[in-house]
N, C-alpha and C positions, 0 to 999 in steps of 0.2 A: 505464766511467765510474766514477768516484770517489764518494764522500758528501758528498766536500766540492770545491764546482763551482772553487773557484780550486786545486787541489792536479790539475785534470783537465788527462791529458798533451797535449790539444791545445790548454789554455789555457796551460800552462805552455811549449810552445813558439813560440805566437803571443805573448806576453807577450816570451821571447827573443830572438826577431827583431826586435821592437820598439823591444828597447832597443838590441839590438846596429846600427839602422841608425841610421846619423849624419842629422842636414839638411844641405841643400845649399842653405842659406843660413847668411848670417854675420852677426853683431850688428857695428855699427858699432864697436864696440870691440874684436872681434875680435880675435885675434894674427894677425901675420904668415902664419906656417903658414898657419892657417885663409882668412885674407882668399884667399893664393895657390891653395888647393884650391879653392874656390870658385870661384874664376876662373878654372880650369882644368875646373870641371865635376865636381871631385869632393865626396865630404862633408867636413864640418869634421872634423875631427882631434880637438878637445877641446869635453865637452858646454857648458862656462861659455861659449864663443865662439857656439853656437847661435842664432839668432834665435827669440824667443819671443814669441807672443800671449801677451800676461797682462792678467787683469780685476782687476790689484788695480790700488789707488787710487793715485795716486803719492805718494811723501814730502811733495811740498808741497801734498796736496790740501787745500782751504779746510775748516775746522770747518764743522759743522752751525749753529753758533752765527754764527760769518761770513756766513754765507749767509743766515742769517734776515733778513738786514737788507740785504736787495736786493731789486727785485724779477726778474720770470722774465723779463724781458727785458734786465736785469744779465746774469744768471746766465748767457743762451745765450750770451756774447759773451765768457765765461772760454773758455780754451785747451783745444783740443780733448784736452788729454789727462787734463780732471776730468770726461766725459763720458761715465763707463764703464758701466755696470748696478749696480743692486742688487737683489738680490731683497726680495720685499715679502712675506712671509708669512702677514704680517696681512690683509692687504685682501681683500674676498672677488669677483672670482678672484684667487688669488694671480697677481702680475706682476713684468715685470721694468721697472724704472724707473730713468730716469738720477738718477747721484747730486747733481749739482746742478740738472738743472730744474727747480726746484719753487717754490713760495710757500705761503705760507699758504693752504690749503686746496684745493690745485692740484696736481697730478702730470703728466710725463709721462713716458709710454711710452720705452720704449729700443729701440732706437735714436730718440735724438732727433732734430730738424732738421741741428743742430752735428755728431753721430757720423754725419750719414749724407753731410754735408757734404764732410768732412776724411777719412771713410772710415780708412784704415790710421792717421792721428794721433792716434787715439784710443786705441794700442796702443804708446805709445810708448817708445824703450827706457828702461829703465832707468837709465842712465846721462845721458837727458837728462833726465827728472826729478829725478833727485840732483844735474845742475848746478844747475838754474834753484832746488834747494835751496838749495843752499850760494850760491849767488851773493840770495838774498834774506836767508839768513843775516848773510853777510857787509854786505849793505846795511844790515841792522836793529842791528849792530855799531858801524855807521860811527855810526849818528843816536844811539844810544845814547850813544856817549864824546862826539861832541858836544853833547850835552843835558845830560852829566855836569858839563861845562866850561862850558857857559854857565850851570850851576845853582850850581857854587862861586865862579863872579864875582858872582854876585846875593847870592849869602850874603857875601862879603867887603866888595861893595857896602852890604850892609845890618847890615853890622856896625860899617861905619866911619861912615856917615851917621846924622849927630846929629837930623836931623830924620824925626820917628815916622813924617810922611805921606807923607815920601818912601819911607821902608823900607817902609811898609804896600803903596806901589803896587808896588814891588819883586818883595813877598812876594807879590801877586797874579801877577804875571808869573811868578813859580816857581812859582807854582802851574796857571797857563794851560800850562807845559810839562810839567809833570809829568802833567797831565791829557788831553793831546795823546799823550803815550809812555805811559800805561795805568799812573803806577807813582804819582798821586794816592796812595793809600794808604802812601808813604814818608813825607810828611811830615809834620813834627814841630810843634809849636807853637812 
């Protein structure tokens, strides 16, 4: 045995083996190859095609800040795949707790009701969380440019209209949307 326990040659060739054995499961995005070896009973071909448990959060998990303004029975009824653990290092026992059910002054435990519900959905792949990204992306895009276009008809509206109280109510209604779409602090006097 070695001085140094990862440089020791039975870790070094259990670590070998390790890497050298493929899964014989396939992420739904798979390649071809891969999907077909698996369905044949063999490993996957390429490590990217692998199916993977992962405990990260996914791209569109909700802020901390989002979620403060719900309460824990909001929270259980998000999608089983913002359901994951975090560890709590502070709290004394340290635990592991899910990362949205909580409230003000309340935690729980992980696996929560929702992870133990949905079971495997809470490990979800990666490529359906980068959809349901892009596809709220693309939603927050769409209201955006129309919010841009209802807000330069109110301004041309209120530039051609001679009457103050009418532009005044106007200028409240750009304001009721600009403060609806979070960007209140664009406008101008």
């Amino acid at each position: 045995m070695t001085d140094y326990p990862d440089m020791d040659p039975f870790w070094v060739e259990a670590r070998a083996k390790h890497l050298a054995a493929k899964s014989s499961h396939a992420d739904p995005s798979a390649c071809g190859t891969c999907r077909g070896n698996v369905a044949a009973g063999e490993p996957v071909e390429h490590d990217g095609c692998a199916r993977r448990a992962t405990l990260l959060q996914a791209p569109d998990h909700p802020h901390y800040e989002l979620l403060a303004g719900f309460s824990l029975e909001d929270n259980e009824k998000l999608p089983a795949r913002f359901h994951v653990p975090v560890f709590d290092g502070c709290g004394v026992p340290n635990s592991w707790l899910c990362a949205v059910c909580w409230e003000e002054g309340e935690v729980t435990g992980w696996p929560c009701a929702t992870a133990q519900k949905y079971g495997t959905q809470v490990f979800s792949p990666e490529h359906a969380a980068e959809t349901a990204h892009a596809k709220q992306q693309a939603e927050l895009a769409a209201l955006q440019a129309a919010m841009a276009v209802a807000v330069q008809r109110l301004q041309f509206m209120q530039s051609t209209e001679p009457d103050h109280v009418k532009a005044a109510s106007l200028f409240e209604v750009e304001m009721g949307l600009r403060i609806a779409a979070g960007t209140q602090d664009e406008v101008t006097a």
